[in-house]
MARKOLMAR-665865 format. One record per residue (C-alpha): residue number from 1; residue in one letter; y negated, z, x negated. Coordinates in steps of 0.02 Angstrom, whole numbers. Layout:
N
kelum nr: NUM	rest: a	yy: Y	zz: Z	xx: X
...
This chain:
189
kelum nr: 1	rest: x	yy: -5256	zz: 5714	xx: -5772
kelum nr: 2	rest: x	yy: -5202	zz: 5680	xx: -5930
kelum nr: 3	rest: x	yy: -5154	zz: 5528	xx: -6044
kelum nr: 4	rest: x	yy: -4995	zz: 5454	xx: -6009
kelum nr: 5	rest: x	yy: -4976	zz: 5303	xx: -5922
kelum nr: 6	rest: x	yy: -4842	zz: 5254	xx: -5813
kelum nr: 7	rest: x	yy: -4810	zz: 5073	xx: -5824
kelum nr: 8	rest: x	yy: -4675	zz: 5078	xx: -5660
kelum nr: 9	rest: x	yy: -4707	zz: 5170	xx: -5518
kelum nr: 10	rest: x	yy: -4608	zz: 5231	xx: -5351
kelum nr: 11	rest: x	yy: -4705	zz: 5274	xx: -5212
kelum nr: 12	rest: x	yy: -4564	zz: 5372	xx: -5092
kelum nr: 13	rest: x	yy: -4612	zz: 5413	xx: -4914
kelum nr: 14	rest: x	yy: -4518	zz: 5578	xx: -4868
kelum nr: 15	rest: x	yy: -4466	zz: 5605	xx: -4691
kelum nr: 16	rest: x	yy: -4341	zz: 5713	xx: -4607
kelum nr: 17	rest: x	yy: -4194	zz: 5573	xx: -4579
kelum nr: 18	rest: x	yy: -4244	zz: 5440	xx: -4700
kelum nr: 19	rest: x	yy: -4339	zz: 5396	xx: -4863
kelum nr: 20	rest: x	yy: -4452	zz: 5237	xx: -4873
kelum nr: 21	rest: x	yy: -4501	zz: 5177	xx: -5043
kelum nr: 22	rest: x	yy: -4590	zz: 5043	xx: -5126
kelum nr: 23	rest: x	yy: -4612	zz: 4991	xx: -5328
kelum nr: 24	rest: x	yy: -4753	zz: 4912	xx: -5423
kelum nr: 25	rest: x	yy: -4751	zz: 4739	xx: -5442
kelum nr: 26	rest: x	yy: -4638	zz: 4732	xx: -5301
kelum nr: 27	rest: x	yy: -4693	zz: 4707	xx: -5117
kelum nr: 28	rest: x	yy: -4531	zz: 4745	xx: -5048
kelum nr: 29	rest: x	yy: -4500	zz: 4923	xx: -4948
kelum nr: 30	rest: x	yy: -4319	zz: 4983	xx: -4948
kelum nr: 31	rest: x	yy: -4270	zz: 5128	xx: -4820
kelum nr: 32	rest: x	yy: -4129	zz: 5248	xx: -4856
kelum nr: 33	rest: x	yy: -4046	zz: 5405	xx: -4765
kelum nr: 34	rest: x	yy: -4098	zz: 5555	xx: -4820
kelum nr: 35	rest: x	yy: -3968	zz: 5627	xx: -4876
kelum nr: 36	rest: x	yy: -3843	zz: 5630	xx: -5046
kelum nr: 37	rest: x	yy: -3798	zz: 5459	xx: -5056
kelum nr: 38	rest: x	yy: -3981	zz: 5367	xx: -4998
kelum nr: 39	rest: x	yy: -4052	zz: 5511	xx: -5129
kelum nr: 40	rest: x	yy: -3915	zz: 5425	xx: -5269
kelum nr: 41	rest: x	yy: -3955	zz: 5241	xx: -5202
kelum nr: 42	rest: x	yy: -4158	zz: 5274	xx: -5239
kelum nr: 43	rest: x	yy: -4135	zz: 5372	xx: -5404
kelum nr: 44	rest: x	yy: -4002	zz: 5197	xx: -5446
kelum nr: 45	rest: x	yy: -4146	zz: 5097	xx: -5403
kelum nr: 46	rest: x	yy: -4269	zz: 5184	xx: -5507
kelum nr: 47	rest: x	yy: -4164	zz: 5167	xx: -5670
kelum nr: 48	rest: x	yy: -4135	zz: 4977	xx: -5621
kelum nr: 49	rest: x	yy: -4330	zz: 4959	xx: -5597
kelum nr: 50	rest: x	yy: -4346	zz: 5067	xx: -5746
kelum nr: 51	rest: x	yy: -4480	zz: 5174	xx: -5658
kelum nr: 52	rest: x	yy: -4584	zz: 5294	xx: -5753
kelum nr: 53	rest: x	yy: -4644	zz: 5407	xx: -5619
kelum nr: 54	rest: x	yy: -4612	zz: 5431	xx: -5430
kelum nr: 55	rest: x	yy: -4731	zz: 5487	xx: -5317
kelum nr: 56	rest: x	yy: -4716	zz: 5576	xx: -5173
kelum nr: 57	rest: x	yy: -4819	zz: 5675	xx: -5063
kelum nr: 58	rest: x	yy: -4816	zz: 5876	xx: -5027
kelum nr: 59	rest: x	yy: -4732	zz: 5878	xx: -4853
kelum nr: 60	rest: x	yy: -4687	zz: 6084	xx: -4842
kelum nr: 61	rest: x	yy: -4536	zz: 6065	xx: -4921
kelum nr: 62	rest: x	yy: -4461	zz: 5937	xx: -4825
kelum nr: 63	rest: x	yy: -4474	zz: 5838	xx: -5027
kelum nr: 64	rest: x	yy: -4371	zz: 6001	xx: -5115
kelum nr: 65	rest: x	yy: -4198	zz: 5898	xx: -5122
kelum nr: 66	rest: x	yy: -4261	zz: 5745	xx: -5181
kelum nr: 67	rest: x	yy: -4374	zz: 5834	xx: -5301
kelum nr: 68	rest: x	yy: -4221	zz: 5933	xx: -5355
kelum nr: 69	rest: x	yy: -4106	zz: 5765	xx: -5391
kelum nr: 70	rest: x	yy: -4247	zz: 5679	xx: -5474
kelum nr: 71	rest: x	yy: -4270	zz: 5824	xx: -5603
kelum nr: 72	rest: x	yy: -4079	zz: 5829	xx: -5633
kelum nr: 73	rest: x	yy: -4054	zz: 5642	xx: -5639
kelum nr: 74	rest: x	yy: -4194	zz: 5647	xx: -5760
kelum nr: 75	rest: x	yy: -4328	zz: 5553	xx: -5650
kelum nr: 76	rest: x	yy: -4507	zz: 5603	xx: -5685
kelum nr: 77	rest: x	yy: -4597	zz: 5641	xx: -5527
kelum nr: 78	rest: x	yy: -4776	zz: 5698	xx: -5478
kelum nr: 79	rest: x	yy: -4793	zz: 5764	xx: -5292
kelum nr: 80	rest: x	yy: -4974	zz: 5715	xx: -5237
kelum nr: 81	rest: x	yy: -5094	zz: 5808	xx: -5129
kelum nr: 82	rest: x	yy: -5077	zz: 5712	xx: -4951
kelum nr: 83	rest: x	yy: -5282	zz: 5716	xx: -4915
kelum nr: 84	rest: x	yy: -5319	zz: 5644	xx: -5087
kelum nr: 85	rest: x	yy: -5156	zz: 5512	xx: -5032
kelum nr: 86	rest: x	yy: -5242	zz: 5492	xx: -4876
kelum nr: 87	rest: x	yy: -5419	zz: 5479	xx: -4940
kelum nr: 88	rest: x	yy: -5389	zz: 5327	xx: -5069
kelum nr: 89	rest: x	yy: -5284	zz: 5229	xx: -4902
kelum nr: 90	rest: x	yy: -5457	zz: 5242	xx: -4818
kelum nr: 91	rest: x	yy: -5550	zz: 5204	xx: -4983
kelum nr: 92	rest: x	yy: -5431	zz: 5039	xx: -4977
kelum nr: 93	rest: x	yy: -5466	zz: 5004	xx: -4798
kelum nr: 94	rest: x	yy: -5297	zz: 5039	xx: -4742
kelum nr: 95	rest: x	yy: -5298	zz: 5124	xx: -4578
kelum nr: 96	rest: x	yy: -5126	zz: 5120	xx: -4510
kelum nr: 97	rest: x	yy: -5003	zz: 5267	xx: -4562
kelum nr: 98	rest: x	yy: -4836	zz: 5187	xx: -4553
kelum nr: 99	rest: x	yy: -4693	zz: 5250	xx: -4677
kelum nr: 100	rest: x	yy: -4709	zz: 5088	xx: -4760
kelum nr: 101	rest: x	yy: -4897	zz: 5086	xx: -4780
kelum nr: 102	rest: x	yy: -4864	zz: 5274	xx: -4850
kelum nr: 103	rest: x	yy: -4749	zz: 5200	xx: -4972
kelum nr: 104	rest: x	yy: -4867	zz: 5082	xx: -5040
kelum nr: 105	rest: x	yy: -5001	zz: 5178	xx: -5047
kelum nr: 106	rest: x	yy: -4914	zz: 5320	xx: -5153
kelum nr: 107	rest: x	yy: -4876	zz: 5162	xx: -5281
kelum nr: 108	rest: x	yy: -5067	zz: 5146	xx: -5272
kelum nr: 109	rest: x	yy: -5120	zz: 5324	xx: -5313
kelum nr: 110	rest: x	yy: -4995	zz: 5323	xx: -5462
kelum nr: 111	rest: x	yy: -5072	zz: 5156	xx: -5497
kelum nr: 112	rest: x	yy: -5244	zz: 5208	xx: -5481
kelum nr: 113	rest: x	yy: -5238	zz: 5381	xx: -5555
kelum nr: 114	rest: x	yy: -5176	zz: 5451	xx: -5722
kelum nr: 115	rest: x	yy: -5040	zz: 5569	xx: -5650
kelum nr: 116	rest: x	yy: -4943	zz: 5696	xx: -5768
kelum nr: 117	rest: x	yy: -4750	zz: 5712	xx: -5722
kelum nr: 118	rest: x	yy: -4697	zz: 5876	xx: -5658
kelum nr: 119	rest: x	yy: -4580	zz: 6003	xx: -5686
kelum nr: 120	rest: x	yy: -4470	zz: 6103	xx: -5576
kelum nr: 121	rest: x	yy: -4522	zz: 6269	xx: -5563
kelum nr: 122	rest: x	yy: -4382	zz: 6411	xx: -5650
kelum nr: 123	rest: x	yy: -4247	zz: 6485	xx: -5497
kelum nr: 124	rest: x	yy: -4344	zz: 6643	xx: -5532
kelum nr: 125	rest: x	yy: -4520	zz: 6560	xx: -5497
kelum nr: 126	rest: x	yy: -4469	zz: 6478	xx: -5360
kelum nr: 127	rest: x	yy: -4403	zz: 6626	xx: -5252
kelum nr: 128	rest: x	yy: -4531	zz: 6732	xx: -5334
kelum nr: 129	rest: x	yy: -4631	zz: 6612	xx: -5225
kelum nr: 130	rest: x	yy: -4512	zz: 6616	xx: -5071
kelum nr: 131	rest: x	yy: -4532	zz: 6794	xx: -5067
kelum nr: 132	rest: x	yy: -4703	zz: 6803	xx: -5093
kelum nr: 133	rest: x	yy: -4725	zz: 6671	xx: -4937
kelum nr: 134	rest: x	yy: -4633	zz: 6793	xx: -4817
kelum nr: 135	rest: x	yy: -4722	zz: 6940	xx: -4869
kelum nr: 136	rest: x	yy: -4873	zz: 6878	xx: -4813
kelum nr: 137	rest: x	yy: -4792	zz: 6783	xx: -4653
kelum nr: 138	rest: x	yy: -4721	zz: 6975	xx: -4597
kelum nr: 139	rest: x	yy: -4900	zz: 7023	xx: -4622
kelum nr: 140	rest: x	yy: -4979	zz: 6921	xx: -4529
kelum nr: 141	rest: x	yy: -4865	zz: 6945	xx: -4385
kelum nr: 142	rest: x	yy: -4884	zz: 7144	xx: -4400
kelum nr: 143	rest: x	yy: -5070	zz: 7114	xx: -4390
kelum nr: 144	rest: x	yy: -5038	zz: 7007	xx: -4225
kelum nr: 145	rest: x	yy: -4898	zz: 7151	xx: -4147
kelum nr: 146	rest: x	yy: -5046	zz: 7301	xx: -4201
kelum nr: 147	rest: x	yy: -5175	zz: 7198	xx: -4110
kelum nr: 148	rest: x	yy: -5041	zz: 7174	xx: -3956
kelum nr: 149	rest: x	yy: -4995	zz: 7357	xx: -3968
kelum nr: 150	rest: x	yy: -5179	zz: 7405	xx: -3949
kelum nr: 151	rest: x	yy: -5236	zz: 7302	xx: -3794
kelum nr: 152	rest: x	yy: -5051	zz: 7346	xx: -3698
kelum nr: 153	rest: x	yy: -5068	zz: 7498	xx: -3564
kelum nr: 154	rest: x	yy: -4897	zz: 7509	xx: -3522
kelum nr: 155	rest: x	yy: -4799	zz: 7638	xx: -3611
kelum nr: 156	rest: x	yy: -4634	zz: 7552	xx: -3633
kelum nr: 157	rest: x	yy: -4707	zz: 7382	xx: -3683
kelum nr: 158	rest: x	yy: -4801	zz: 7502	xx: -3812
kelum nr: 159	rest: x	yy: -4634	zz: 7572	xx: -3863
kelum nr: 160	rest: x	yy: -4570	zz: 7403	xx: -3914
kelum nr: 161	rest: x	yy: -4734	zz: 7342	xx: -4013
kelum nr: 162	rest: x	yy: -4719	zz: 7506	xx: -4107
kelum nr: 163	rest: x	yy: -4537	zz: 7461	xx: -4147
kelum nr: 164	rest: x	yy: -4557	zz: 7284	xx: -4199
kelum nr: 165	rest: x	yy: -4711	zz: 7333	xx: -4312
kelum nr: 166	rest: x	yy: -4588	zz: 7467	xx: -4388
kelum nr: 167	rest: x	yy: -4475	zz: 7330	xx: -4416
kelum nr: 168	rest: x	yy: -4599	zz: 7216	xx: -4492
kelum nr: 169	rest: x	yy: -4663	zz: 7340	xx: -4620
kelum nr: 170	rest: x	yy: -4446	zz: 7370	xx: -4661
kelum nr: 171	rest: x	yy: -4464	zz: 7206	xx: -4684
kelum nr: 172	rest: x	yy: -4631	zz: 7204	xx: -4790
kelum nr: 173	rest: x	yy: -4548	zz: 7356	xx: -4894
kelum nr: 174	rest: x	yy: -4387	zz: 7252	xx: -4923
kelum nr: 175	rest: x	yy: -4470	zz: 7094	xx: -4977
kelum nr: 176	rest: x	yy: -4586	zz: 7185	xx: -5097
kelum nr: 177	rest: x	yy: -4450	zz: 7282	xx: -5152
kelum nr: 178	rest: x	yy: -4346	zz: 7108	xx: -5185
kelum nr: 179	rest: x	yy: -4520	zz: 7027	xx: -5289
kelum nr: 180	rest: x	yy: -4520	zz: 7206	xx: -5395
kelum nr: 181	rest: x	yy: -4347	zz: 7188	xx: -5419
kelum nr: 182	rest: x	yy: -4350	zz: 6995	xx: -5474
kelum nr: 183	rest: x	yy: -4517	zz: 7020	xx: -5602
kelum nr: 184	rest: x	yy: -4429	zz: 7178	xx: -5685
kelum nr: 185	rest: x	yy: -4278	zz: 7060	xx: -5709
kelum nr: 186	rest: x	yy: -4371	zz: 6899	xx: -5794
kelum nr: 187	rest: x	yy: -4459	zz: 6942	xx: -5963
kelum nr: 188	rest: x	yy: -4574	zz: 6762	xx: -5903
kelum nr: 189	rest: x	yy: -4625	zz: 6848	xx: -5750
């Protein structure tokens, strides 16, 4: 937490097809498609409403290209932790999960808390991250293929365990090889 206060906030509900999002001091919800132009429409409305922060929750990137226009249009977002979201909509009594409830409540939390804006994350930083992610997805799936490979009796099922763990650790060598090629290349990394 820090000190600023945002006198405006957005609370933006991120789903696959469609954004919901409400404003303090206004009780209205507006919906728009997910896509370029409902991502232009809510950024408009934010500069009309002259909105200090936006808040949206962490949804596993589904929030990446919003998060991406905000920063360029110059929008100053925070993305919230969805249990702490989730905890102060019990805290307030509200029960239902609706998009629209989400909305609100998001408007709350920046209400309620002192939030600090973020920033996007360097191109370097964020696929130093990507990588980093798949490195340890391949991992875990060699660690599921060994302990296949070592409960299988059947020699040619054995044969093709043994050759998609070799291709996993290809894969584990490439993508390491990718992260030490990206941190020798960035003098921040």
């Amino acid at each position: 937490m820090n000190s600023q206060q945002h006198s405006t906030i957005a609370g933006v509900d991120v789903a696959k097809a469609k954004l919901d999002f409400a404003t303090s001091g206004n009780a209205q919800v507006r919906q728009v498609a997910y896509d370029s132009q409902g991502i232009d429409e809510l950024i408009k409305v934010c500069k009309q409403r002259h909105v200090t922060l936006v808040v949206l929750e962490a949804t596993g990137g589904l929030e990446r290209p919003l998060v991406r226009a905000l920063a360029a249009a110059g929008v100053a977002f925070h993305i919230a932790n969805p249990r702490q979201v989730r905890d102060l909509a019990r805290a307030m009594g509200t029960l239902a999960k609706t998009d629209t409830i989400d909305a609100r409540v998001l408007v709350a939390y920046g209400e309620k808390f002192d939030l600090r804006a973020q920033v996007l994350p360097e191109e370097n930083s964020r696929k130093l991250t990507a990588l980093s992610f798949r490195h340890q997805q391949l991992a875990d799936l060699r660690v599921v293929e060994s302990n296949r490979l070592g409960t299988c009796e059947a020699q040619e099922v054995r044969t093709m365990h043994q050759q998609t763990i070799d291709l996993f650790d290809q894969q584990i060598q490439r993508v390491a090889q990718l992260m030490d090629e990206l941190i020798q290349a960035d003098q921040t990394l």
